[in-house]
N, C-alpha and C positions, 0 to 999 in steps of 0.2 A: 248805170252804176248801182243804184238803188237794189235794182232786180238782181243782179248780179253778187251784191252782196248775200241779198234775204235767198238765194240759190246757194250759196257755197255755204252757210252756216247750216241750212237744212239738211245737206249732202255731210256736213262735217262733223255733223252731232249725231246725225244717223249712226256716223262708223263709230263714233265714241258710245253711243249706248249698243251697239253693237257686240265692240268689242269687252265692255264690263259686261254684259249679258254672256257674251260667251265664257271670259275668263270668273265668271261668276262660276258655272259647273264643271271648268277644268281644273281648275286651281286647287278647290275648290276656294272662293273668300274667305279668310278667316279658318277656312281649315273645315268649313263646313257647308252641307250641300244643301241647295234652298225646298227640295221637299222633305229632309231632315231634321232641317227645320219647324214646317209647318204642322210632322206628323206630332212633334210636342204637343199639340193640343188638341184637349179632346174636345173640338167642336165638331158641328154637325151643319156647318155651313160649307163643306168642303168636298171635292168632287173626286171620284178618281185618278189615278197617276196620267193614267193616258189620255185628260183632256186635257193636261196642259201641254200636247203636242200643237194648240190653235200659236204657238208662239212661233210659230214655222211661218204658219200664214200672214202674222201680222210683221213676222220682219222679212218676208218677201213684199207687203205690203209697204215696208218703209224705204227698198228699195226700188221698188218701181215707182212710186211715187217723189224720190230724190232724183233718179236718170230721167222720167219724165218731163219735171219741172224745167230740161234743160234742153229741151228743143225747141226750135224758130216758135213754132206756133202758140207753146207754153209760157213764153220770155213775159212776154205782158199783159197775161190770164189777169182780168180784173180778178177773178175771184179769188186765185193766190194770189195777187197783190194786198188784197184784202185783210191773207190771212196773216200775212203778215209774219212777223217770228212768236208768231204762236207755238209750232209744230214744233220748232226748235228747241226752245224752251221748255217744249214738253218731253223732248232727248235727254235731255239734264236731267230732268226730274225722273226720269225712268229708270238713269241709272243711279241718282242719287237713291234712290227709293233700295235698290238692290243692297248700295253698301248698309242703311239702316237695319235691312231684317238680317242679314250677315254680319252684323257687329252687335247684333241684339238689342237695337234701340227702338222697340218697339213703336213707342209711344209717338215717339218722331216718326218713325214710319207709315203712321197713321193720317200724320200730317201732309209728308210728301205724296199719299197716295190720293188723298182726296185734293190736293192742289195741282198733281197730275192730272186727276177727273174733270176737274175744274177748267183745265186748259182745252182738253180735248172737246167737253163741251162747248165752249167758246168757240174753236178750232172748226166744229161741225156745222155751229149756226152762220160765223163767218163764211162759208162755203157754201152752206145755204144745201147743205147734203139730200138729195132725193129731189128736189123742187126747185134744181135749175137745169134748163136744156142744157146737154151736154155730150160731146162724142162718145162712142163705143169707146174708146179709145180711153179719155178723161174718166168715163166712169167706171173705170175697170184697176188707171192709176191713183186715179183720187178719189172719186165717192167711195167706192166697196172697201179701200183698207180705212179710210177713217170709222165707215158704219160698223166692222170687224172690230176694229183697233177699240173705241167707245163703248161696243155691247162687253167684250172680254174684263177692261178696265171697272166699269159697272159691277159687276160680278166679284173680282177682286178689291175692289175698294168693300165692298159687305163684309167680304170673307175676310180683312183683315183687321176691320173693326171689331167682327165677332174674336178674332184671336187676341185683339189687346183686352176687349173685357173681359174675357176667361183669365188672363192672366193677372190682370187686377183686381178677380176674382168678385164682380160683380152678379149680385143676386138676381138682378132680371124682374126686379118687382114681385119677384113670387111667384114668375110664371118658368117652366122647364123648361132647359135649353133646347130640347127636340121642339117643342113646338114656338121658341121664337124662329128656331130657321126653318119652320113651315111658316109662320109671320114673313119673316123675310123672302120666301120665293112667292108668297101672294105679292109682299109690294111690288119686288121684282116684274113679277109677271103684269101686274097694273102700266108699269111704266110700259111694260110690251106693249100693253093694246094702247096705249098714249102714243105710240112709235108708230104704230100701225093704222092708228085711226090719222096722225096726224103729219107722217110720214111716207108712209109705204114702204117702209124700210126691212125689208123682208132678210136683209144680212145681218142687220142687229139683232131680228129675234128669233135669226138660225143658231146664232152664237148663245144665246140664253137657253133654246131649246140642246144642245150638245153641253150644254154647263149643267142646266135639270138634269138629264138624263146619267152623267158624270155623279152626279150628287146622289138620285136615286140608285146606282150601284153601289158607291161608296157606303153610302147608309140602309142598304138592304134590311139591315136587323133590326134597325129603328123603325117602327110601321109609318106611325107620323110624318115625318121625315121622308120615306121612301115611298107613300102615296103623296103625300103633298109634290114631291118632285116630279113624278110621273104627271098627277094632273096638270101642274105647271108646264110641261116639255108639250103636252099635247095641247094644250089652249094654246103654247107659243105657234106651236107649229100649225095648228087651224091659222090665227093670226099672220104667219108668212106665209102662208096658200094665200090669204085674201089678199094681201099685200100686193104679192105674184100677180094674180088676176087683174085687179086694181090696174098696176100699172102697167099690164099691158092693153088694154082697155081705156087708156087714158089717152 
């Protein structure tokens, strides 16, 4: 009964943030649409339009991982038993997070996205992502969209930090906003080779290398910014080569 519960609320929260992610850009919420949002600010922690097509993959990723979870051999996976209504709760907050930046409550926005981060970290270690045996099959429904789901959220949790202090119009210590978000794709890229050295998680830092490479277009005119993103996309991407090798060699 247990299992059966923690299955139907992950299946059910799925189609609820589903469906506010969808009527989020049909609608549009609030009457307005969420990169019209974002283009209000002129930071430089932000990537071209066309990388946030990776939300195709992460919510085909929420669905193979809800219809998976509901076969004989899934029913009573220690590891999602483990995870428990993590996942779930991190649907809520996903779409909670949408109505915030669509009702322009920034501040709160900031909040539900790093407590979304927060979950799916949790979410990852509970699952033990990369460094537990597990079928073709399992790692294809549950490792890859959580390590996908995780590296994207990452990325976006910076990016909307950097929008609330622009808007609160924080001085940066004295240092220019181009080079805190070449600051910010070095830390980035550190937690890479953290993933890499300590992971092998070569899907988390494809998705940071397609987020660099997004950024350094965006910011073509900014040099800072557009080398720093470039160098970042390409240490990522050394980083998932080794990862790759690594674990097949393992």
């Amino acid at each position: 009964m247990k299992d059966t519960l923690r299955q139907t609320a992950n299946l059910v929260t799925v189609l609820i943030a589903l469906t506010v992610n969808t009527l989020a850009s049909a609608l549009p919420l609030n009457g307005q649409n969420t990169g019209e949002i974002s283009d209000r600010f002129a930071v430089y922690f932000v990537p071209a339009g066309y990388v946030f097509a990776i939300w195709f993959f992460i919510f085909v990723g929420w669905i193979a991982f809800a219809i998976s979870q509901f076969l004989p051999s899934q029913k009573t996976n220690p590891r999602l038993q483990k995870l428990g209504y993590l996942f779930a709760v991190s649907n809520l907050f996903n779409a909670a997070w949408l109505f915030t930046w669509h009702y322009n409550y920034f501040g709160l926005g900031v909040l539900v996205m790093l407590s979304l981060l927060g979950l799916l970290i949790a979410s990852y270690l509970k699952l033990n992502v990369n460094l537990s045996s597990v079928s073709r099959a399992e790692w294809w429904s549950v490792d890859l969209p959580f390590s996908i789901y995780l590296g994207w959220i990452t990325v976006a949790a910076v990016a909307n930090i950097t929008d609330w202090l622009y808007l609160v119009e924080w001085n940066g210590f004295g240092i220019s906003a181009p080079l805190w978000a070449a600051i910010m794709i070095a830390v980035a890229s550190l937690l890479g080779v953290w993933m890499a050295a300590a992971r092998r998680d070569a899907a988390y830092l494809f998705v940071l290398v397609w987020s660099f490479i997004g950024i350094a277009v965006k910011q073509a005119d900014t040099a800072i910014v557009a080398a720093s993103a470039w160098i970042g996309a390409g240490a990522m991407l050394a980083m998932a080569l080794y990862s790759l090798s690594r674990r097949q060699t393992a």
